[in-house]
C-alpha positions, -999 to 999 in steps of 0.1 A, spaced: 732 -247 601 740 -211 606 747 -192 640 746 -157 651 770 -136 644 780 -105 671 795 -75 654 829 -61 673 808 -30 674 782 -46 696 775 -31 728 745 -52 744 757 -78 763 721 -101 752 736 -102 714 767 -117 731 744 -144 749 729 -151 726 757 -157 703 770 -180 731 740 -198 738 741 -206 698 773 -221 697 765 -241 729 732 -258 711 753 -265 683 746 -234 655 778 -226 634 784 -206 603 812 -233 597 787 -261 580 767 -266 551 762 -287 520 773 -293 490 761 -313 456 789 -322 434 794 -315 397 781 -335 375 792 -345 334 828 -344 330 842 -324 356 860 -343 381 865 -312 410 838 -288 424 850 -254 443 830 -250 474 824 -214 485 830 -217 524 828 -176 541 843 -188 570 872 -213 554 906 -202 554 937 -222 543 942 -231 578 911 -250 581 903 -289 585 871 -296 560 853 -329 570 828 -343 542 797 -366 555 774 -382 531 741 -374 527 730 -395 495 743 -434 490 757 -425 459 776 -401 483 789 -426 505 799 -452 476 827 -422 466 840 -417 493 841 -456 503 862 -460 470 888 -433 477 874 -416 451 865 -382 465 891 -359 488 895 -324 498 922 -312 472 926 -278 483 917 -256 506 918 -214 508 899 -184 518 864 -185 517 871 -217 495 875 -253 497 882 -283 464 867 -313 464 882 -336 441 859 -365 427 855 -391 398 835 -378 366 796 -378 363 772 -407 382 745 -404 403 736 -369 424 763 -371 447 753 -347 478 771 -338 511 774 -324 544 807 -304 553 823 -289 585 851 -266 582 871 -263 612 901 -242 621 
């Protein structure tokens, strides 16, 4: 879900409603999703623009073989940095697909 972003150089006050009237319906640059890697890796890095280090990153499931990791404890956020987040996970299975919030 993507909002609308107001440059600081804006001048009309209808980009700044607009921008408003986003966030109030629920658009934010701060979500997306993400598919973790498959094989033998057992992290994916997450390009998040809007993440910094400071940030909270909530994972939802969107597959069942998403929810099963996370139900067995086996999939956290490791790490988290600018325009970046970790998430660490067991090795291979079934597509494994989420939503994320980053928040901070």
């Amino acid at each position: 879900m993507s909002g609308y972003n107001v440059s600081t150089s804006e001048k009309d006050p209808m980009a700044f409603a607009v921008a408003i009237q986003s966030l109030f319906n629920g658009r934010s640059n701060a979500a997306g999703s993400v598919t973790l890697a498959s094989g033998t890796d057992t992290s994916t890095v997450v390009p998040a623009p809007n993440c910094s280090s400071q940030c909270a990153v909530f994972l939802f499931p969107k597959t069942a073989a998403a929810a099963a990791e996370l139900g067995a404890g086996t999939c956290y956020i490791s790490a988290v940095g600018k325009q970046q987040f970790t998430i660490t996970h067991s090795a291979g299975g079934a597509t494994r697909s989420f939503f994320y919030v980053c928040i901070g």
